[in-house]
C-alpha positions in Angstrom: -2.5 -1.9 3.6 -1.2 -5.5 4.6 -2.4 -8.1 2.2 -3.3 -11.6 3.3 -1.8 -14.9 2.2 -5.0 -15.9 1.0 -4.6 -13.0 -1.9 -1.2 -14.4 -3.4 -0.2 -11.1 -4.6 3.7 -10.6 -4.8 3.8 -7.1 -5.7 3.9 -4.0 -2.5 4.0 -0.2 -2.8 6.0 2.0 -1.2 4.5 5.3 -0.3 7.1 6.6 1.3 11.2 6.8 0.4 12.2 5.7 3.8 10.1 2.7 3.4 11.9 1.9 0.3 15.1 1.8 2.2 14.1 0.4 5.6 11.0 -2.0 4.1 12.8 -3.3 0.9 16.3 -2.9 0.5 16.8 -5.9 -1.6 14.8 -3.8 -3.9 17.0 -2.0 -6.2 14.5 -0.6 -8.6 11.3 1.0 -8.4 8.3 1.8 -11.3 5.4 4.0 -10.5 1.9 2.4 -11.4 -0.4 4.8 -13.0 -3.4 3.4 -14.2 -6.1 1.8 -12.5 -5.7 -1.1 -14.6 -2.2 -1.8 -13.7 -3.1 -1.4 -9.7 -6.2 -3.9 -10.3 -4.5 -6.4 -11.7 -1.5 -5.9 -9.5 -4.0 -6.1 -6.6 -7.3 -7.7 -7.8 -8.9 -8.5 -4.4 -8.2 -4.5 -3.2 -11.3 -2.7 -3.2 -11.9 0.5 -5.2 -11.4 2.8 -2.6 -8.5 1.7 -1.9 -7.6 2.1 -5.7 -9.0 5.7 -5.8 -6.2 6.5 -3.3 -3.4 4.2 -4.8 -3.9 6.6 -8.0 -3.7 9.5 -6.0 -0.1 10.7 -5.2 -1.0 12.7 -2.2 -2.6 9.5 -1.0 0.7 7.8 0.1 -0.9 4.6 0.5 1.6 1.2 0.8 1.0 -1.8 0.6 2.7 -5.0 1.7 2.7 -8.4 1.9 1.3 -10.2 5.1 4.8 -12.3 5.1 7.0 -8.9 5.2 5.1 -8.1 8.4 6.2 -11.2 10.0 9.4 -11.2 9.2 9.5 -7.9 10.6 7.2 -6.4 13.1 9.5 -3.9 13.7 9.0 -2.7 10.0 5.3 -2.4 10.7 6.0 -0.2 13.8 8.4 1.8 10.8 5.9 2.3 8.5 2.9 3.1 11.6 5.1 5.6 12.7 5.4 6.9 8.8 1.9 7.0 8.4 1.5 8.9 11.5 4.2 11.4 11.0 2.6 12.0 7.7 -1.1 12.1 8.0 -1.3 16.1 7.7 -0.2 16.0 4.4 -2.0 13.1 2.7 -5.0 14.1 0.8 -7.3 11.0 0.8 -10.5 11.1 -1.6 -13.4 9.3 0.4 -15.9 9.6 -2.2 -16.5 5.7 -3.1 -19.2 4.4 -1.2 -17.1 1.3 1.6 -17.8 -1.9 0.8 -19.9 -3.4 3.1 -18.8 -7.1 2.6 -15.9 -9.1 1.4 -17.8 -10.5 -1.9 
């Protein structure tokens, strides 16, 4: 999930360890979010689907910034290729109804 400049948010999840270490090295320590509260204010313009996953470990969801993936767009080809790699073992629940507009 790559979030916009026109959302402001300064806070990005990594759902993998090799992200941590490729995607934010500067980052040096690391809190799991486990309340739907917590990732809603974190990340109030994310819909609740997205959310519904976020709270879901098996999910493996991350979420950065739309400035990291400039800075790097070989970081973005990193954590495609982790997303690939991984998408037999993520366990996403699909139950929310999409939202069908950006209101």
């Amino acid at each position: 999930m790559i979030n916009l400049p026109s959302t402001a948010c300064t806070y990005f999840t990594a759902a993998h360890d090799e992200e941590k270490e490729r995607i934010f090295p500067e980052t040096a320590s690391w809190i799991s979010v486990t309340s739907r509260e917590e990732y809603e204010r974190r990340y109030p313009d994310m819909p609740a689907r997205i959310v519904d996953n976020l709270l879901k470990p098996e999910a493996r969801i991350s979420v950065v910034s739309w400035e990291t993936v400039v800075a790097d767009p070989q970081g973005l080809a990193f954590m495609i290729d982790t997303a690939f790699r991984d998408r037999f073992t993520c366990e996403y629940n699909l139950s929310t109804p999409m939202r069908r507009s950006n209101s």
